[in-house]
DRENDO-1510 file (C-alpha; in Angstrom, 1 decimal, always signed):
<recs>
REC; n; res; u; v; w
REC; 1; UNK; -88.3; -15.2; -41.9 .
REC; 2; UNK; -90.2; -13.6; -38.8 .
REC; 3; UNK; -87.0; -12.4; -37.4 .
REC; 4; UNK; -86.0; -10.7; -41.4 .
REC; 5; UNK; -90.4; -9.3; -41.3 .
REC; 6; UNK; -89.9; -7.6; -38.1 .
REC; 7; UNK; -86.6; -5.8; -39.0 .
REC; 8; UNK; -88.0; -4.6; -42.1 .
REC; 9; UNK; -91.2; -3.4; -40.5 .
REC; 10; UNK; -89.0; -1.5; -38.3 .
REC; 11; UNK; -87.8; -0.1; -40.7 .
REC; 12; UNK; -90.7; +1.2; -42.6 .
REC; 13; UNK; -92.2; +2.4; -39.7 .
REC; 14; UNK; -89.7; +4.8; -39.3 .
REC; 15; UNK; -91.1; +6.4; -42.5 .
REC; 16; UNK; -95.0; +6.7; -41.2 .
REC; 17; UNK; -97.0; +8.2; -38.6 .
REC; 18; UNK; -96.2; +7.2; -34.8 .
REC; 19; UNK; -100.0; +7.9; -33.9 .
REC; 20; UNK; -103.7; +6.1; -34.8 .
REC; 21; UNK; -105.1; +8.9; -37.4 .
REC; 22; UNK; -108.5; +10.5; -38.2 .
REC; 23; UNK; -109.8; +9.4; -41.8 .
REC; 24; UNK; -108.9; +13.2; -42.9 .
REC; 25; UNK; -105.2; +12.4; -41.8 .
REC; 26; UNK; -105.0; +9.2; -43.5 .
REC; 27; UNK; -106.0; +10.9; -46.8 .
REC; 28; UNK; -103.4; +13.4; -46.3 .
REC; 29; UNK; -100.7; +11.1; -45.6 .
REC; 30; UNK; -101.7; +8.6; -48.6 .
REC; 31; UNK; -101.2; +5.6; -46.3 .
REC; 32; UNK; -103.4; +3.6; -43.9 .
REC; 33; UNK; -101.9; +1.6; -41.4 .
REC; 34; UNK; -103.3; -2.3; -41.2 .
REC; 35; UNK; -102.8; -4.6; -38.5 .
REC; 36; UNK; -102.7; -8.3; -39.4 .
REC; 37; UNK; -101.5; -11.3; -37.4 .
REC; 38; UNK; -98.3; -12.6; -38.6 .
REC; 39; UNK; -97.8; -16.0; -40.5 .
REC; 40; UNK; -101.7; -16.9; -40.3 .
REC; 41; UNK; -103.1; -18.3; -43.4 .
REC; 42; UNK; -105.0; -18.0; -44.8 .
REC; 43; UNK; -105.9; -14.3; -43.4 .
REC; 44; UNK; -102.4; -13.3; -43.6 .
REC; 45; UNK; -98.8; -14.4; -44.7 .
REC; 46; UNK; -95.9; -13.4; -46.8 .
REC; 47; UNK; -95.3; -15.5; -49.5 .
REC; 48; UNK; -92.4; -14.6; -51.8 .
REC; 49; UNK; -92.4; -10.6; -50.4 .
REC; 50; UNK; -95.9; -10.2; -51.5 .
REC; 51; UNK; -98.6; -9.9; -48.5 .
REC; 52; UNK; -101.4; -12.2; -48.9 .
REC; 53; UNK; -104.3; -13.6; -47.7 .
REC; 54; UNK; -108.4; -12.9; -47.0 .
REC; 55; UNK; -107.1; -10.1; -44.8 .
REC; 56; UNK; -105.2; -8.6; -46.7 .
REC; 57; UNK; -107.7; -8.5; -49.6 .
REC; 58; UNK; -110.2; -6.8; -47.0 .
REC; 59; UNK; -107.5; -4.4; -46.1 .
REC; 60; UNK; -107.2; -3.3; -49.6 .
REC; 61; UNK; -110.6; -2.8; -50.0 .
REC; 62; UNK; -110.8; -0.4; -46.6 .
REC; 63; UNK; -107.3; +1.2; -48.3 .
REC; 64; UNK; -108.8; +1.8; -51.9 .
REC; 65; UNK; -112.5; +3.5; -50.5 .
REC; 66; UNK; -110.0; +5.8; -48.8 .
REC; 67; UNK; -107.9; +6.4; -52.0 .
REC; 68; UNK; -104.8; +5.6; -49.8 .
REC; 69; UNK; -101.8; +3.3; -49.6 .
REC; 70; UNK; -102.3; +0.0; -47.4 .
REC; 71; UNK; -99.3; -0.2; -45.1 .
REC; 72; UNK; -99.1; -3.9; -43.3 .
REC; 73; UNK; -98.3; -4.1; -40.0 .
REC; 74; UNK; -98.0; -7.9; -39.2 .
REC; 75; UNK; -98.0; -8.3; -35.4 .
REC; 76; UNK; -97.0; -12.0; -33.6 .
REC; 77; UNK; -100.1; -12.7; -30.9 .
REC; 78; UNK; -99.5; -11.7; -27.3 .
REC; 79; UNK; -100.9; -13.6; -23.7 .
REC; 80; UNK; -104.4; -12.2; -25.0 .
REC; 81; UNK; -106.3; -10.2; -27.2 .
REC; 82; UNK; -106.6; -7.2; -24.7 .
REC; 83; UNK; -102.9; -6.7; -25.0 .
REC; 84; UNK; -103.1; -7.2; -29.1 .
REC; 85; UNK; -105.0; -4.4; -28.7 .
REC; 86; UNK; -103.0; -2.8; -26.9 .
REC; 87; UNK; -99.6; -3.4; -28.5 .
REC; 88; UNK; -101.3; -3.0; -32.0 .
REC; 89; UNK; -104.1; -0.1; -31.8 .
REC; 90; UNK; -104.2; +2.2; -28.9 .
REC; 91; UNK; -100.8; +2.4; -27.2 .
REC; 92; UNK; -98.4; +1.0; -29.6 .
REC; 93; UNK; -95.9; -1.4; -30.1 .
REC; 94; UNK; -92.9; -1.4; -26.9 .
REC; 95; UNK; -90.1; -1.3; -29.3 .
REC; 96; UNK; -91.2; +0.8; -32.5 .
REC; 97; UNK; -94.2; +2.8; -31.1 .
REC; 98; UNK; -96.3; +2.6; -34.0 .
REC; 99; UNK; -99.7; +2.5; -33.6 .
REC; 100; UNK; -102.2; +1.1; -36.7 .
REC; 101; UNK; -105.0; +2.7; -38.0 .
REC; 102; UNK; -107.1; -0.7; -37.9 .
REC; 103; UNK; -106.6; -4.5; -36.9 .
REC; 104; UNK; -108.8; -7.1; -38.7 .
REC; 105; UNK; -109.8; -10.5; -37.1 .
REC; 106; UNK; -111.1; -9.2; -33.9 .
REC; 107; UNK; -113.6; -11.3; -32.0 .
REC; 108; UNK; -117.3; -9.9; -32.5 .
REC; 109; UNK; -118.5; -11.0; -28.9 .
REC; 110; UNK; -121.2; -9.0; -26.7 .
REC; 111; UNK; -119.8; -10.7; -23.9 .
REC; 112; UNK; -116.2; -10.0; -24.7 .
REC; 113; UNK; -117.1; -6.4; -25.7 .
REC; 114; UNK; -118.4; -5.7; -22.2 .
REC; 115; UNK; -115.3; -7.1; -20.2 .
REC; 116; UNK; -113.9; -5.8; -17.3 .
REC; 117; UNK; -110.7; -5.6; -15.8 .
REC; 118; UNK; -110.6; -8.0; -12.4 .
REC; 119; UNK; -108.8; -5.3; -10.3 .
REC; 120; UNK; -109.9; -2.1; -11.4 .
REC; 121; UNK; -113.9; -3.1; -13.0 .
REC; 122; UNK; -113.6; -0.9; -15.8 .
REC; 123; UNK; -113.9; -2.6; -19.4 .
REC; 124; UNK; -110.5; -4.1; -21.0 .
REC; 125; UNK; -111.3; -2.9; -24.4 .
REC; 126; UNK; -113.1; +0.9; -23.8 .
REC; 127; UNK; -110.0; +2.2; -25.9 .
REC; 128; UNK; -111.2; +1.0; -29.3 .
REC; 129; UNK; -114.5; +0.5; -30.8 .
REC; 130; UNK; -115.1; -2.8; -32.8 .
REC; 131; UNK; -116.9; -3.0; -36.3 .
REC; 132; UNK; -117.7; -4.4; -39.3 .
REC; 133; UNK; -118.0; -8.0; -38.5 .
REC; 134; UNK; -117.2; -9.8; -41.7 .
REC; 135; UNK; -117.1; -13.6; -40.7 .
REC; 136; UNK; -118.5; -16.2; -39.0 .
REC; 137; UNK; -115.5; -18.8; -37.6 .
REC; 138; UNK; -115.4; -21.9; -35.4 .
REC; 139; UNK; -113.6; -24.8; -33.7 .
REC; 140; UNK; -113.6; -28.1; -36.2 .
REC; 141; UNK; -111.9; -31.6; -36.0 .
REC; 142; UNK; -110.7; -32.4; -39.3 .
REC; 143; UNK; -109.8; -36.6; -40.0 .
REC; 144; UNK; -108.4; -38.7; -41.8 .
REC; 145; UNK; -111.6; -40.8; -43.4 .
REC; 146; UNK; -109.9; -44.4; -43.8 .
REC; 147; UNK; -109.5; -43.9; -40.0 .
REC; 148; UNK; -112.3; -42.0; -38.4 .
REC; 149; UNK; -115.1; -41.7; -41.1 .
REC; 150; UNK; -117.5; -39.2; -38.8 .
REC; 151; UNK; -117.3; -37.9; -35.2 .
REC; 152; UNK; -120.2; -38.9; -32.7 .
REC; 153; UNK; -118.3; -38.5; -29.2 .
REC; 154; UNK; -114.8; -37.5; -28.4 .
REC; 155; UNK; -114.5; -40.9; -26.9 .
REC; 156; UNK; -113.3; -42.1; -30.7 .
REC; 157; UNK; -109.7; -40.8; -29.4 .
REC; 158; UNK; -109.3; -42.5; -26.5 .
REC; 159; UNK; -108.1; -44.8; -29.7 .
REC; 160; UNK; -107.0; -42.6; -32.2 .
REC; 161; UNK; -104.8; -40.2; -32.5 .
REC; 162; UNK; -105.2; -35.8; -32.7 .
REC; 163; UNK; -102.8; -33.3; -32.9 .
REC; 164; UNK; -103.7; -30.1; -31.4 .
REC; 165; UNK; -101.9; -26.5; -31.2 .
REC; 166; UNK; -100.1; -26.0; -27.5 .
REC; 167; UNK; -102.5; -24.0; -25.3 .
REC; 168; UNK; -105.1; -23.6; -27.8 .
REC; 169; UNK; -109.0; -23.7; -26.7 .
REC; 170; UNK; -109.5; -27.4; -28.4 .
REC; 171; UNK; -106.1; -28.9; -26.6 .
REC; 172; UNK; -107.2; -27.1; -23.1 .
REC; 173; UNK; -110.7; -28.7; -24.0 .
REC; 174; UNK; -109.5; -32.2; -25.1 .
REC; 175; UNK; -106.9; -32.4; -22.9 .
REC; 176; UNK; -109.9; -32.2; -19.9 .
REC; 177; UNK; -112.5; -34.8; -22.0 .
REC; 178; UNK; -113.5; -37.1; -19.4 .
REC; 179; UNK; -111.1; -36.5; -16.7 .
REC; 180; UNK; -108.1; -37.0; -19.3 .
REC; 181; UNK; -109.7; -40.3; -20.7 .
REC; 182; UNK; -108.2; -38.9; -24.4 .
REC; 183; UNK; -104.9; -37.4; -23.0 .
REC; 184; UNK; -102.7; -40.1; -24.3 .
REC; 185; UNK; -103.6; -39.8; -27.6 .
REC; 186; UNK; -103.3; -35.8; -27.7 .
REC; 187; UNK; -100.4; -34.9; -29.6 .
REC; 188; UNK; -99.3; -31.3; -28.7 .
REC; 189; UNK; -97.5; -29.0; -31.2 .
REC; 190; UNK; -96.3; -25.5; -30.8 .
REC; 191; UNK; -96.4; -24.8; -34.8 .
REC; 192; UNK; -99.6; -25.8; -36.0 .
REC; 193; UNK; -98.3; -26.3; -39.4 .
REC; 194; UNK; -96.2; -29.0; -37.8 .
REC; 195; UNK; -99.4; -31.0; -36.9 .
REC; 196; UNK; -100.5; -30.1; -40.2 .
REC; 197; UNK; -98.0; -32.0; -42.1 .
REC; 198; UNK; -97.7; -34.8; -39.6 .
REC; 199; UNK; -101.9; -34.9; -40.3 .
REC; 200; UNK; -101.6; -35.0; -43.9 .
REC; 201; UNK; -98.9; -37.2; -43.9 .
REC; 202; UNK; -100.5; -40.0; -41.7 .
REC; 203; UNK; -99.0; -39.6; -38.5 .
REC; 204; UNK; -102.1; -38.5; -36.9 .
REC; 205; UNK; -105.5; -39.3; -37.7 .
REC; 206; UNK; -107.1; -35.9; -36.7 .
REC; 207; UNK; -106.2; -32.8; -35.9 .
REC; 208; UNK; -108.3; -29.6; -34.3 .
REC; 209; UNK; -108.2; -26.4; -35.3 .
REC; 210; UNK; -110.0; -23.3; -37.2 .
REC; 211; UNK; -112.5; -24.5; -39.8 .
REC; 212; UNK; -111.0; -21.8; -42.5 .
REC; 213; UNK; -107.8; -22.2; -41.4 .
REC; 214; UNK; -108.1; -26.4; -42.1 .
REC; 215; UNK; -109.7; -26.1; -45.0 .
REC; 216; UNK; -106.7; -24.2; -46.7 .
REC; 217; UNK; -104.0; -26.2; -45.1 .
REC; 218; UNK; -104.9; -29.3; -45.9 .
REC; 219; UNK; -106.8; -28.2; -49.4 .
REC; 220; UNK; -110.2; -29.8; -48.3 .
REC; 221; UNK; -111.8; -28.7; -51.4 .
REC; 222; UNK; -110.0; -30.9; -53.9 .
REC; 223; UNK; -109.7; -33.9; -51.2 .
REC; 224; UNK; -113.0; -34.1; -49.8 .
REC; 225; UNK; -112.7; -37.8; -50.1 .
REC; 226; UNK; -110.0; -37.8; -48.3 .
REC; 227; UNK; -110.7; -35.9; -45.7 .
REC; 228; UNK; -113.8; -35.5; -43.3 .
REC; 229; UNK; -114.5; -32.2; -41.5 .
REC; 230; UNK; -116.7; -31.9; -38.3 .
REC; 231; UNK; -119.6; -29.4; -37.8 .
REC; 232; UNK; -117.9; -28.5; -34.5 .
REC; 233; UNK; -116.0; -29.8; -31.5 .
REC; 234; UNK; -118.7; -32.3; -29.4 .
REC; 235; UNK; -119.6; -30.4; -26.1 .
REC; 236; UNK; -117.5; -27.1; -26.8 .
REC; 237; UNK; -118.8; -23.9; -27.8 .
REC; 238; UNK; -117.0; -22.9; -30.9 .
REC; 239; UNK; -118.2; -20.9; -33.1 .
REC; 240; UNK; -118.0; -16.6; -32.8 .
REC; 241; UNK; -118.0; -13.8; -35.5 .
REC; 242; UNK; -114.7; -11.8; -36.4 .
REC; 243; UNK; -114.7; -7.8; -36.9 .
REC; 244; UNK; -112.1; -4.9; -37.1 .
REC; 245; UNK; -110.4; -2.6; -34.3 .
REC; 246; UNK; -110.3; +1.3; -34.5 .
REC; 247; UNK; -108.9; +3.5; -31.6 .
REC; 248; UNK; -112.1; +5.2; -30.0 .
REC; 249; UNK; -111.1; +8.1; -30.7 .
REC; 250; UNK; -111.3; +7.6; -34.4 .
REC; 251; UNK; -114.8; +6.7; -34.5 .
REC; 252; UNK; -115.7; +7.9; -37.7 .
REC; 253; UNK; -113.3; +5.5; -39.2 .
REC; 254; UNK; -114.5; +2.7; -37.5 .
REC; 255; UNK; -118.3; +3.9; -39.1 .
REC; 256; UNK; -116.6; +4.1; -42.4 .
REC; 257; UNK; -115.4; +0.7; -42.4 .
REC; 258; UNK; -118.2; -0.6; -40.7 .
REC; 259; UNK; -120.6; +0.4; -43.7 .
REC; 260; UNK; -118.0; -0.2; -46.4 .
REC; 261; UNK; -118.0; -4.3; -45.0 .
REC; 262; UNK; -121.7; -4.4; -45.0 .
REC; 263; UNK; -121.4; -3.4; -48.7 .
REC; 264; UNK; -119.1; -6.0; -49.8 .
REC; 265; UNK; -121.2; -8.4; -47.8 .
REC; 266; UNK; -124.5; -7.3; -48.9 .
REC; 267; UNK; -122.4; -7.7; -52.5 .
REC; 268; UNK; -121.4; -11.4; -52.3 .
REC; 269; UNK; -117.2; -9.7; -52.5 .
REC; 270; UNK; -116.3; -11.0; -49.1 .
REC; 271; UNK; -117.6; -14.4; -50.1 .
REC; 272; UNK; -115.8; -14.3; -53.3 .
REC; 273; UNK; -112.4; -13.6; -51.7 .
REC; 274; UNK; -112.7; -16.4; -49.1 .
REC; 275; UNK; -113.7; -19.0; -52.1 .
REC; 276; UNK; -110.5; -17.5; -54.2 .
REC; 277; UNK; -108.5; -18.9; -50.9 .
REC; 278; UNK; -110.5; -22.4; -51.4 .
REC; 279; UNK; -112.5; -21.8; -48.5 .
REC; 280; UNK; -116.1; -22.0; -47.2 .
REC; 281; UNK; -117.6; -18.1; -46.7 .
REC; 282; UNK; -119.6; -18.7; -43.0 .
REC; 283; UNK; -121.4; -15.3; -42.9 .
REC; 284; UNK; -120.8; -13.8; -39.4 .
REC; 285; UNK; -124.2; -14.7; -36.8 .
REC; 286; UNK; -125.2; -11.1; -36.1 .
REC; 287; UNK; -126.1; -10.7; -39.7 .
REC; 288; UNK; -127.8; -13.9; -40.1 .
REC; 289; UNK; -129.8; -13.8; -36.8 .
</recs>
């Protein structure tokens, strides 16, 4: 499926501009290019053909305040953000060049915002300019509540069982509980929908992972007496905001969508598109605080 996604963004690509564009050259093309992370719901995902997910439902509200065409460009996740950036926004992909107009699910971080590159000390990210934070989203333990009914201490898996993502914050942060003390019962996948299954299924009695992400893989609204989530991950900070990516040199786009999220949060919409995917709206912290 990946392999049949990539070809036939490939293709389409061929079709649209090669270069991040200025809001008045988006309007004259009719298209806007989005950036979304490939096979990730709930944010984004094909499902018969058809692109879905909270996302994309933001990224056809940016495309429809523009009067334009959304075009998605679903991108796999590289070593790090700074080259998703990279790849995705301002120097474009190795193979078909494209660059997007936008990316969504960007972390909203002060301290990420202002990082610097180890060899040369300038900042990572000084080639875009990141906006419109739109969510709040954190680190959760999700169990199985015959088996592990609440979660005081991490300790509780040094006799049951978790299934974690391969290289993931929560299995780097598990795997270290202690000094190892949990390590034997850490079961590592490299698909989390894998651990997913084995989770719902009984194999494992927990598994870590993104709170929005849980709660629409395992439908935690209609099993909620099944299933207990956690407020966080003991002794791990976990929780961060999520915003969109425009080149900077397309600031005025960045401004545009910036204002037009702040509307459809002011407006209760973004809340209402996360609840249509069964899941819990956490407002992002910079407009809480």
């Amino acid at each position: 499926m990946k392999t049949l996604l990539k070809l036939s963004v490939f293709t389409l690509f061929f079709s649209i501009s090669l270069l991040a564009r200025s809001i008045d050259d988006i309007k004259a093309s009719g298209e806007i290019i989005i950036a979304v992370y490939e096979d990730f719901p709930p944010y984004s995902f094909m499902e018969d053909g058809v692109a879905k997910g909270i996302d994309i439902e933001l990224g056809k509200k940016v495309a429809n305040s523009l009067n334009v065409k959304p075009v998605w460009y679903f991108t796999g996740s590289d070593e790090n953000l700074a080259d998703d950036l990279r790849n995705a926004i301002w120097r474009g992909n190795l193979v078909h060049k494209t660059k997007a107009d936008v990316m969504f699910r960007i972390p909203y971080d002060y301290d990420y915002l202002r990082m610097t590159d180890k060899s040369t000390g300038e900042l990572e990210n000084e080639m875009v300019t990141i906006k419109g934070p739109y969510q709040s989203e954190k680190w959760i333990i999700a169990t199985n509540k015959k088996v592990i009914p609440q979660i005081k201490t991490l300790g509780i898996f040094a006799y049951q069982t978790i299934g974690v993502e391969v290289d993931m914050l929560p299995d780097l942060h598990l795997s270290s509980f202690a000094r190892g003390l949990i390590q034997k019962n850490i079961k590592h996948y490299t698909k989390f929908q894998d651990a997913i299954d084995d989770f719902k299924s009984g194999k494992i009695d927990a598994i870590a992972g993104l709170k929005s992400q849980l709660e629409y893989l395992i439908d935690y609204k209609n099993n909620k007496d099944k299933y207990y989530l956690s407020d966080d991950i003991p002794q791990m900070k976990s929780q961060w905001d999520l915003a969109t990516a425009v080149s900077s040199n397309y600031r005025d786009l960045s401004y545009h969508i910036d204002g037009l999220i702040e509307d459809a949060y002011k407006n209760n919409e973004i809340k209402k598109i996360f609840e249509s995917f069964g899941v819990e709206y956490l407002a992002p912290i910079s407009k809480t605080q």
